[in-house]
KOLGU-485851 format. One line per field, with one value per residue (C-alpha): x negated, y negated, z negated; residue in three letters. Coordinates in nm, 4 decimals. Example, Ala and Ser with C-alpha at 12.3 -4.5 7.8 and 13.67 -1.06 7.14 Angstrom:
2
x <- [-1.2300, -1.3670]
y <- [0.4500, 0.1060]
z <- [-0.7800, -0.7140]
code <- [ALA, SER]
This chain:
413
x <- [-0.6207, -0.2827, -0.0382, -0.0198, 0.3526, 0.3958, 0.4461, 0.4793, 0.6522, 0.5759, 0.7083, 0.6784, 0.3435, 0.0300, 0.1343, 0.3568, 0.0461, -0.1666, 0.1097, 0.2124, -0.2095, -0.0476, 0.1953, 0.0121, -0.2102, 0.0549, 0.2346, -0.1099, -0.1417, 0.2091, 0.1813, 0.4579, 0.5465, 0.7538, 0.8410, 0.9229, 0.9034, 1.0481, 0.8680, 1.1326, 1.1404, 1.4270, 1.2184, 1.5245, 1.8477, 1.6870, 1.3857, 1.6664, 1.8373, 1.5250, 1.4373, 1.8378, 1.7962, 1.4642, 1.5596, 1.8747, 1.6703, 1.4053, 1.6934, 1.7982, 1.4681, 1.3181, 1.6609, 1.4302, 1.2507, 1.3016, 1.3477, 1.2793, 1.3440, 1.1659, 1.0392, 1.1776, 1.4848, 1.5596, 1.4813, 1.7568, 2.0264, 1.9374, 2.3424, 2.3132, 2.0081, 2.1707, 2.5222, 2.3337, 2.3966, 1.9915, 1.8440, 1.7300, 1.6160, 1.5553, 1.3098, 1.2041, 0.9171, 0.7949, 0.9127, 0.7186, 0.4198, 0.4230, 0.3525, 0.5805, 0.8501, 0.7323, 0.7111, 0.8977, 1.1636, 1.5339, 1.5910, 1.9529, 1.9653, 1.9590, 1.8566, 1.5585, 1.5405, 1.5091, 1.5785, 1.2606, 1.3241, 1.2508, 0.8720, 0.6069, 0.2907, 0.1467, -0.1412, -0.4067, -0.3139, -0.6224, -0.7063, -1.0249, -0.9953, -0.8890, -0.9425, -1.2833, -1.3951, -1.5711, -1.2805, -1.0588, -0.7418, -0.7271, -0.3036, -0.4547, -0.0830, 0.2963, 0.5957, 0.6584, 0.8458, 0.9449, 1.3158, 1.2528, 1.6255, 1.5071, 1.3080, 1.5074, 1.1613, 1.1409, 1.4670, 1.2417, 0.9150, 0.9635, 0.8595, 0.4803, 0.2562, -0.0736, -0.3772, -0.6770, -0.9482, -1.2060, -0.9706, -1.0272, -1.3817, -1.4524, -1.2283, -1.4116, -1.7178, -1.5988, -1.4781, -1.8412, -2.0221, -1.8048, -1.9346, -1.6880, -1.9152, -1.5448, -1.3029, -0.9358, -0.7616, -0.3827, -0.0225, 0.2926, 0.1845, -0.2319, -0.2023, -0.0239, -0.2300, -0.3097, -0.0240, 0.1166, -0.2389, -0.4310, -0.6608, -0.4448, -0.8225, -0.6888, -0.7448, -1.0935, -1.1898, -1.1219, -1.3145, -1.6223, -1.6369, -1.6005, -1.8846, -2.0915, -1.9974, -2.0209, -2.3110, -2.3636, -1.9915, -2.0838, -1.7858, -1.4444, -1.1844, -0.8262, -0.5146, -0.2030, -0.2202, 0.0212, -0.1605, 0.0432, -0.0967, -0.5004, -0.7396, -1.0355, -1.3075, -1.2133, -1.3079, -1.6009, -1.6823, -1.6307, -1.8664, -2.1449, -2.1039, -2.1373, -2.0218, -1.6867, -1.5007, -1.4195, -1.0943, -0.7582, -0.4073, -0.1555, 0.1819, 0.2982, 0.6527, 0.7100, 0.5071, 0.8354, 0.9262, 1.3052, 1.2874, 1.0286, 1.2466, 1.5642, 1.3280, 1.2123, 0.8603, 0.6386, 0.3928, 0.4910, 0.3478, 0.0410, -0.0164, -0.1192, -0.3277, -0.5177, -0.5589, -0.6578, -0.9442, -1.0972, -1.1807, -1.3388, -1.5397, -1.6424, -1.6789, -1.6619, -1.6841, -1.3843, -1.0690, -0.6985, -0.4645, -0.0551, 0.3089, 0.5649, 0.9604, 1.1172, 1.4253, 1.5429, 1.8934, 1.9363, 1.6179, 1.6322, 1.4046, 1.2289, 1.1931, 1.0377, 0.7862, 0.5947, 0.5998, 0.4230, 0.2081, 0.0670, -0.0306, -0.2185, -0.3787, -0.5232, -0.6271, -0.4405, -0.5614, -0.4128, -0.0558, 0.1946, 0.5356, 0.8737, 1.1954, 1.4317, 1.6415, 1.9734, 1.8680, 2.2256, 2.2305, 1.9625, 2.1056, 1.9019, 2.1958, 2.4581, 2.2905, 2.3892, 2.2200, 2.0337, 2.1113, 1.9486, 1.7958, 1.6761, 1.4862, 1.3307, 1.2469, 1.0781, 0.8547, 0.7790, 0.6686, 0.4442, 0.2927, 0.1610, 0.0460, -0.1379, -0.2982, -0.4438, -0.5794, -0.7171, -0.8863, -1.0275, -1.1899, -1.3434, -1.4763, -1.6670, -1.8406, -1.9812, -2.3691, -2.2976, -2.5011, -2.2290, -2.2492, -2.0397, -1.8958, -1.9056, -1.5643, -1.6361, -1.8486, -1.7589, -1.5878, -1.6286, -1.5071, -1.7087, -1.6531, -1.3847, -1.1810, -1.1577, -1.2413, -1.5908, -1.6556, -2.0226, -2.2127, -2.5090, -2.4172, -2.2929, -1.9853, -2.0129, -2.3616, -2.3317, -2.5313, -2.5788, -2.5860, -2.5068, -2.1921, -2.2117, -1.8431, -1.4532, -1.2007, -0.8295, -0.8715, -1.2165, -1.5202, -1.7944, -2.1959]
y <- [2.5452, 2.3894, 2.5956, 2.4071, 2.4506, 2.2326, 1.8661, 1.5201, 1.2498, 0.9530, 0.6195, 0.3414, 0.1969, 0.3058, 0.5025, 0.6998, 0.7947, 0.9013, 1.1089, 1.2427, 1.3788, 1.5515, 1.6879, 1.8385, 1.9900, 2.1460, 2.2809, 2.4585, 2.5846, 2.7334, 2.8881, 2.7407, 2.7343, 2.6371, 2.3258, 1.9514, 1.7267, 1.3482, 1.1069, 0.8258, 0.4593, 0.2843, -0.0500, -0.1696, -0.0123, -0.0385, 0.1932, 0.4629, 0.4298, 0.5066, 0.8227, 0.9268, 0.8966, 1.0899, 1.3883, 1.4526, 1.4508, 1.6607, 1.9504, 1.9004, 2.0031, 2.2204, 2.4224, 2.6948, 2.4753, 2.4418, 2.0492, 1.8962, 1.5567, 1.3524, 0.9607, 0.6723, 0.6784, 1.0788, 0.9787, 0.6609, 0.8657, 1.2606, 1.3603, 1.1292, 1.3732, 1.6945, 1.5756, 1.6040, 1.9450, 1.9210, 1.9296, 2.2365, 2.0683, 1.7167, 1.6351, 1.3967, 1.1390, 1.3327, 1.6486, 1.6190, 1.6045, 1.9627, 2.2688, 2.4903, 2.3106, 2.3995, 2.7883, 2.9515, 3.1036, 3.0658, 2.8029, 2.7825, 2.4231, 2.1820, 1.9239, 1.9035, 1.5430, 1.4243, 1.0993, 0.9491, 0.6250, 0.8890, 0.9882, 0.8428, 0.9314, 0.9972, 1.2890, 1.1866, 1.4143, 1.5234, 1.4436, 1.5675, 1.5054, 1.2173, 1.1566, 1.0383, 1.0787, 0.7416, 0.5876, 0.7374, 0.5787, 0.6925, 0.6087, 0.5014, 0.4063, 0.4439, 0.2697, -0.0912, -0.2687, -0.6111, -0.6392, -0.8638, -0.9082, -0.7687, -0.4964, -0.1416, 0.0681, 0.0424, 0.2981, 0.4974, 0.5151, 0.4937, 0.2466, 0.1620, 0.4144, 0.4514, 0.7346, 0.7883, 0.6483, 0.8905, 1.0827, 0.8427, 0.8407, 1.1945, 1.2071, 0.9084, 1.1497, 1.4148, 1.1995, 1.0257, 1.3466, 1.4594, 1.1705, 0.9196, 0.5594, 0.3556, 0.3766, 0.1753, 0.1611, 0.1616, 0.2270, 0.0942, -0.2065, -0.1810, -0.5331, -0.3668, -0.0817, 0.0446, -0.1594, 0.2060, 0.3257, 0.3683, 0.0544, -0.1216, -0.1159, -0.3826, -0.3202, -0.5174, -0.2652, -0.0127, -0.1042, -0.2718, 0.1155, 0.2872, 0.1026, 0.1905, 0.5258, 0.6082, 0.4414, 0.5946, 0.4730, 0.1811, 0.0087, -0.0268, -0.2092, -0.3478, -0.2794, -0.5522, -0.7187, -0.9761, -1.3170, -1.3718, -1.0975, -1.0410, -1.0094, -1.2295, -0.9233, -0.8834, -1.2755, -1.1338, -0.8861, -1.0972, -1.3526, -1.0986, -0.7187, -0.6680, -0.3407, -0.4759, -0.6060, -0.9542, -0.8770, -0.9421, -0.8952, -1.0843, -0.9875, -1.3470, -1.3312, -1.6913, -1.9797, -2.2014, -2.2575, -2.2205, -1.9011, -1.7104, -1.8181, -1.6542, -1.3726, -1.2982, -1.3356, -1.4582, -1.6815, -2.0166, -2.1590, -2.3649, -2.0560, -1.9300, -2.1861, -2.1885, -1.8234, -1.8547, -2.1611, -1.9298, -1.5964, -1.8478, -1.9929, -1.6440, -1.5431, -1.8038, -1.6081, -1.4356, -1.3658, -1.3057, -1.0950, -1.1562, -1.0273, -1.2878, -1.2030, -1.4841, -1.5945, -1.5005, -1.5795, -1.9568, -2.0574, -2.3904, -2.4834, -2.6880, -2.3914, -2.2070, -2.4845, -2.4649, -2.0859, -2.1570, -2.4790, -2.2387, -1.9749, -2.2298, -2.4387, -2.1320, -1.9891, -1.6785, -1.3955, -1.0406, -1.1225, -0.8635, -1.0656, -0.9213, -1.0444, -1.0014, -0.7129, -0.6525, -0.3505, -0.2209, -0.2340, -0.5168, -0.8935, -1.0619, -0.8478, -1.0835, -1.4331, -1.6275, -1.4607, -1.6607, -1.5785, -1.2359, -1.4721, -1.7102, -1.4798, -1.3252, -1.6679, -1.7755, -1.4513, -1.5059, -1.8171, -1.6885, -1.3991, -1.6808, -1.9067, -1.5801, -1.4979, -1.8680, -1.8296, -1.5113, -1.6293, -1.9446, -1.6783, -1.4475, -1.7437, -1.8297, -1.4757, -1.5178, -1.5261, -1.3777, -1.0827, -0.8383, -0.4888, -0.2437, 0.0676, 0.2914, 0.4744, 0.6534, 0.6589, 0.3113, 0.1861, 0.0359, -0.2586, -0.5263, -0.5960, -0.8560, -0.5283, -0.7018, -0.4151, -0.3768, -0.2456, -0.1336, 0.1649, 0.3845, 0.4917, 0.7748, 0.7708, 0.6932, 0.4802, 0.1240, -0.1095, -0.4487, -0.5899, -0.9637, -1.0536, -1.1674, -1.2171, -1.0938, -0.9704, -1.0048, -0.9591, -0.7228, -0.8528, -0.7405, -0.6308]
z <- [0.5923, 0.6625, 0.8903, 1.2189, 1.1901, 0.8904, 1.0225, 0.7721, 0.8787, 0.6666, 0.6339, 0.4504, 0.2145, 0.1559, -0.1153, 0.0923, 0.2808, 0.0350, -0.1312, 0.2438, 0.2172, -0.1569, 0.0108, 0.2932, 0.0605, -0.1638, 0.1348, 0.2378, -0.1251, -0.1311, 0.1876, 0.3324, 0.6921, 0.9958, 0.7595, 0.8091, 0.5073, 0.5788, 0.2927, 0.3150, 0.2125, 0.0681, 0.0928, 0.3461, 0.4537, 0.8590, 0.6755, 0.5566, 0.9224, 1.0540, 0.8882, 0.9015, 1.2600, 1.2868, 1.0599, 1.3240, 1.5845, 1.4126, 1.3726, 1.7431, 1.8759, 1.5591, 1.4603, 1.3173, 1.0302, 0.7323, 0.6856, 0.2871, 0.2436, -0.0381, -0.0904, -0.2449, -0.0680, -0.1841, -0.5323, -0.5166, -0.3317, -0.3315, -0.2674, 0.0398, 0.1444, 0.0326, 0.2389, 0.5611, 0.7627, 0.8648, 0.5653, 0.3595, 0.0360, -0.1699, -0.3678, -0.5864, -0.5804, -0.8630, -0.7321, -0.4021, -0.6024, -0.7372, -0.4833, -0.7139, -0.5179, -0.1672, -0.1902, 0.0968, -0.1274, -0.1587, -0.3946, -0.5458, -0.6076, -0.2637, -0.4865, -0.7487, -0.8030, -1.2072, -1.3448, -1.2716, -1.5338, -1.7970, -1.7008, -1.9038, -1.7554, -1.4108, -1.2954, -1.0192, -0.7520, -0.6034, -0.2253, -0.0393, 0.2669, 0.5057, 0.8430, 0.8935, 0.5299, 0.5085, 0.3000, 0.0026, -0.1400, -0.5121, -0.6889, -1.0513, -1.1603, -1.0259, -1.0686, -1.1492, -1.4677, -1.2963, -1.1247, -0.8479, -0.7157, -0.3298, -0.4449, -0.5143, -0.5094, -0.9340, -0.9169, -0.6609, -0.8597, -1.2480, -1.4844, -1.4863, -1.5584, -1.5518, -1.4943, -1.7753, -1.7109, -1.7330, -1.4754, -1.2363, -1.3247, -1.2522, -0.9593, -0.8129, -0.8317, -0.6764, -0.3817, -0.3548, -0.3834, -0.0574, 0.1042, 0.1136, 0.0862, -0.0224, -0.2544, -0.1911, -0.5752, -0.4325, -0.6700, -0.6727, -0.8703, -0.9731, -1.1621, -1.4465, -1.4470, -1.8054, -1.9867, -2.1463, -2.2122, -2.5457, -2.5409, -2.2883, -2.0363, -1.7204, -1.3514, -1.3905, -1.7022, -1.4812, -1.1341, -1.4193, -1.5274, -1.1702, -1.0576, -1.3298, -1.4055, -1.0057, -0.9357, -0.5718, -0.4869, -0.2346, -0.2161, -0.4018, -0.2819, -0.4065, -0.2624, -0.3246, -0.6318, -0.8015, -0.8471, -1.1862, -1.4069, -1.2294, -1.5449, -1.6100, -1.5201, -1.1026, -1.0866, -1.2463, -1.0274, -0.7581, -0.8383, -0.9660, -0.8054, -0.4516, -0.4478, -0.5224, -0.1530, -0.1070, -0.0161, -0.1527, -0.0345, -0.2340, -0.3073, -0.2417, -0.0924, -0.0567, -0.0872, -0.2491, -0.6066, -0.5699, -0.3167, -0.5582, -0.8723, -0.6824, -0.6254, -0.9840, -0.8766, -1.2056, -0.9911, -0.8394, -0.5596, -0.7523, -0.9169, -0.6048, -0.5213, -0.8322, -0.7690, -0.4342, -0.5297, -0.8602, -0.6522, -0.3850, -0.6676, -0.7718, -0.4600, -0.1214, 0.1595, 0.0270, 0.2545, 0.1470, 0.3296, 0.1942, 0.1848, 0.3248, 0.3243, 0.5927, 0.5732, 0.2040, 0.1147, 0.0906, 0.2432, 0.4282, 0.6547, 0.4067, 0.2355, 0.5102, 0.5815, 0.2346, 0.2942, 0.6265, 0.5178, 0.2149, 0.4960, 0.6821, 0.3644, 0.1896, 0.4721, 0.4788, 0.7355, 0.6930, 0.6562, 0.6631, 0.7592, 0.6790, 0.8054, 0.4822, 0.5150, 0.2680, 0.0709, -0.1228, -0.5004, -0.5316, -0.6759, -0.3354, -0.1453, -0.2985, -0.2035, 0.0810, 0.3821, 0.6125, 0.9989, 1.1031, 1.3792, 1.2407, 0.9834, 1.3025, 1.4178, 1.0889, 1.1026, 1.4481, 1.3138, 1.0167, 1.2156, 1.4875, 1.1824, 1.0517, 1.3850, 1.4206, 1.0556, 1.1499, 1.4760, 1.2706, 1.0384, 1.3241, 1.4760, 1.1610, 1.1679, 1.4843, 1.4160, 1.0806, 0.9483, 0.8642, 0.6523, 0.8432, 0.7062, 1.0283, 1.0779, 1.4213, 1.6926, 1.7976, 1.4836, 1.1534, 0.9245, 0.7299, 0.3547, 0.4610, 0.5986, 0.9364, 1.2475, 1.4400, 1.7240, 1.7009, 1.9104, 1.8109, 1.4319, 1.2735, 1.0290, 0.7016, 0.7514, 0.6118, 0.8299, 0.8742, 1.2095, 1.3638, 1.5170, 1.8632, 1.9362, 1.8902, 2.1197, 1.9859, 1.5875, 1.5946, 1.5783, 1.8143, 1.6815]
code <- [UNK, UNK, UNK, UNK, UNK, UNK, UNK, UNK, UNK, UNK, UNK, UNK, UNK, UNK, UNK, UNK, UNK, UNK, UNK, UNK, UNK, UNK, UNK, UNK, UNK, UNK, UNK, UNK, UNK, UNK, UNK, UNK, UNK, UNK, UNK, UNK, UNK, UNK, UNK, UNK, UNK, UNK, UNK, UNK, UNK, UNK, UNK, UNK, UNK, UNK, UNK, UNK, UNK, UNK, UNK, UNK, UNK, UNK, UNK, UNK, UNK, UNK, UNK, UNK, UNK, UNK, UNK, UNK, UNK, UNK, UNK, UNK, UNK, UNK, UNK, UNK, UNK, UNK, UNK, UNK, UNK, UNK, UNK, UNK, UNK, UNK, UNK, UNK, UNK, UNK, UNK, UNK, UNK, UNK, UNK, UNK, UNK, UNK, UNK, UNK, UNK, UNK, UNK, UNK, UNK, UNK, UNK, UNK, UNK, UNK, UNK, UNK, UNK, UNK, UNK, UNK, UNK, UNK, UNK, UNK, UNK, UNK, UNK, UNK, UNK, UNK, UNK, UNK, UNK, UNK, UNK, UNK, UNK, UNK, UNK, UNK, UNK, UNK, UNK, UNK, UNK, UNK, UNK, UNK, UNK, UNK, UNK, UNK, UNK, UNK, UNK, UNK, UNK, UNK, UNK, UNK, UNK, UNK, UNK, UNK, UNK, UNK, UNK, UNK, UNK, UNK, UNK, UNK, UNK, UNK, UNK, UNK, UNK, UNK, UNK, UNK, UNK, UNK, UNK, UNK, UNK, UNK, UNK, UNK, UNK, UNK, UNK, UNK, UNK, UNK, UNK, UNK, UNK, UNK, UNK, UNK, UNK, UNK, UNK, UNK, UNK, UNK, UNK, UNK, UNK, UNK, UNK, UNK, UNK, UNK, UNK, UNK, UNK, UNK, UNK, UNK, UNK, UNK, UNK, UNK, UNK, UNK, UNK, UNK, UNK, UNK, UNK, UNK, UNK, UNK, UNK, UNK, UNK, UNK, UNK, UNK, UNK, UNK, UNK, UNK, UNK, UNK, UNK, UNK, UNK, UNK, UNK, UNK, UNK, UNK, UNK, UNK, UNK, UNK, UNK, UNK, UNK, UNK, UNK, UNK, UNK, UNK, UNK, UNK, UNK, UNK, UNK, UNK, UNK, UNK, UNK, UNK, UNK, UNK, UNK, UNK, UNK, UNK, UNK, UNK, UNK, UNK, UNK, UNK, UNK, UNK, UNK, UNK, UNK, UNK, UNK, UNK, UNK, UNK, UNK, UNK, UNK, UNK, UNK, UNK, UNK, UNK, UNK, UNK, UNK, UNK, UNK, UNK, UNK, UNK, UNK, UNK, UNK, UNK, UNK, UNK, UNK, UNK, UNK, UNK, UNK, UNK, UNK, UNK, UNK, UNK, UNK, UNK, UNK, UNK, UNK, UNK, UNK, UNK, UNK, UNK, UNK, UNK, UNK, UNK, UNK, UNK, UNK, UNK, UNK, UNK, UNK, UNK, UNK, UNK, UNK, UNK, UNK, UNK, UNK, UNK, UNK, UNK, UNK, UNK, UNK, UNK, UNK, UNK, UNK, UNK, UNK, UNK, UNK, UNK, UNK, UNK, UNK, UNK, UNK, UNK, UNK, UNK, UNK, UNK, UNK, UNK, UNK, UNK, UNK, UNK, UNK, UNK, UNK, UNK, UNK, UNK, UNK, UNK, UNK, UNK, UNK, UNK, UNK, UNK, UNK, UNK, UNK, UNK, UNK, UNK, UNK, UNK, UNK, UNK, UNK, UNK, UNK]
């Protein structure tokens, strides 16, 4: 059992989380305690700031801990970690990942933090246990081999690499055998996943043989994926397994052709369209959630627009909207900046345009017969991953029950 004077503090994605639940495990397993470990982003400078600011103040009012720093932004500038009076130790993003490294013993190096461009294969890090145990997020690859000119997080993570198969298989197992009824695939970039394997087996091989191998898994569901490089097989699950959620967020970015070429981005904005129309073939009640940075350098207005026109043609729901933020040592830092408030503006703008498409969509379910994962007493979340609120179930059921109405963006059964 964890010491209840350890303490995370996580920021950043998803992955972040699910390696904050590694952590917490290894730190239990090494028996360390009275310890604070920061898992930072470097996703934007504001993101760094943040957890600068909250380390100080984590020394102010804890000056007996012992305070480790790791994430994305430890692996991309350890000495700027080390340099700071409150900190004990850096890690690494591979580092943090090995409870060697968290024994409560006097280290003689500040800093254990390796080049991570020359690692050439990931481990799944086992995680049993997450609030609620109904759903499981399982990294099946890390690190990413595109340079888009915003993005810093490849010199945080690696270059793509991907975990066996048949380790994800059997971990799978292990997961559904403790109960867990879904199954969220999540890494740094999941489209690529398998690239650097024997076989080369795509994202789709890999959820085709999860679903049959684990044939008591109920659900499995897709975290971001890039619309350029999604194999042939997911639009085949889509149109023909249930099991597999009708759900995808899209690492879109922009919806124009000249932004998302000064971006490095390998769709264009038809090819998101065409994406968008085949999984709705497949699959036609499906719903899309979608990255959008607003306000890139040089965006004009007209710019902006087909950004927020795509939002509203497509249909777009779960939109997480970004304001662009300078990140130091990216090209996108060396463009022509937009006005910091008129990038607020424009998100402003997207988030409303997101909300409306999301109301349009809750409206539709109204009268629906939904399947419900149940979360809590109160709580669960259809296939389309929108929120519930539904009484008289226990977690981890799967029901179905109609939809009578919605209150802000959760549906009522």
């Amino acid at each position: 059992m964890q010491n209840i004077t350890n303490e995370i503090v996580t920021f950043g994605c998803r992955l972040n989380i699910y390696e904050s639940a590694v952590i917490r495990d290894n730190l239990a397993r090494a028996g360390a305690e009275n310890t604070i470990v920061f898992n930072t982003c470097a996703v934007t400078s504001e993101a760094e700031r943040q957890a600068r600011q909250a380390i100080r103040r984590a020394r102010r009012e804890n000056p007996d801990k012992r305070i480790i720093v790791t994430g994305c932004a430890a692996q991309i500038n350890p000495k700027k970690y080390s340099d700071m009076p409150e900190v004990d130790m850096v890690l690494g993003n591979q580092e943090k990942l090995e409870e060697k490294n968290f024994l409560s013993v006097e280290n003689t190096e500040k800093a254990i933090v390796n080049d991570i461009m020359e690692l050439k294969e990931t481990a799944l890090h086992m995680v049993e246990s997450y609030d609620g145990k109904t759903r499981a997020f399982l990294q099946v690859q890390n690190g990413c081999n595109h340079r888009c000119t915003f993005c810093i997080i490849p010199f945080g993570r690696g270059n793509n690499r991907s975990v066996p198969l048949g380790d994800i298989v059997s971990h799978t197992q292990k997961l559904v055998e403790k109960g867990f009824r879904e199954i969220v695939i999540t890494g740094v970039d999941i489209t690529d996943y398998g690239l650097d394997l024997p076989g080369q087996p795509s994202l789709g091989e890999l959820c085709k043989r999860l679903l049959k191998l684990v044939p008591d898994l109920a659900r499995l569901r897709l975290s971001s994926v890039d619309p350029a490089a999604l194999d042939d097989t997911v639009f085949e699950l889509l149109e023909n397994e249930p099991r597999f959620m009708p759900h995808l967020h899209i690492s879109l970015q922009a919806g124009d052709d000249m932004v998302l070429k000064r971006m490095k981005r390998r769709h264009l904005r038809q090819d998101v369209i065409n994406f968008v129309e085949r999984a709705r073939k497949a699959r036609p009640d499906i719903v899309f959630g979608a990255d959008i940075i607003a306000g890139f350098p040089t965006e004009t207005d007209a710019m902006f627009e087909n950004s927020r026109a795509l939002v509203e043609d497509l249909g777009l729901t779960h939109l997480h909207i970004f304001p662009y933020s300078e990140r130091e040592g990216t090209p996108a830092a060396k463009m022509p900046p937009v006005a910091k408030q008129i990038r607020k503006q424009r998100a402003k703008i997207l988030r409303e345009e997101g909300a409306k498409q999301m109301q349009k969509f809750l409206q539709s379910r109204i009268g629906k017969t939904e399947k419900i994962l149940i979360e809590s007493e109160n709580k669960g979340h259809t296939e389309h991953f929108v929120e519930v609120q539904i009484l008289g179930y226990q977690a981890g059921e799967i029901v179905e029950a109609e939809i009578t109405n919605f209150l802000g963006n959760k549906l009522v059964a």
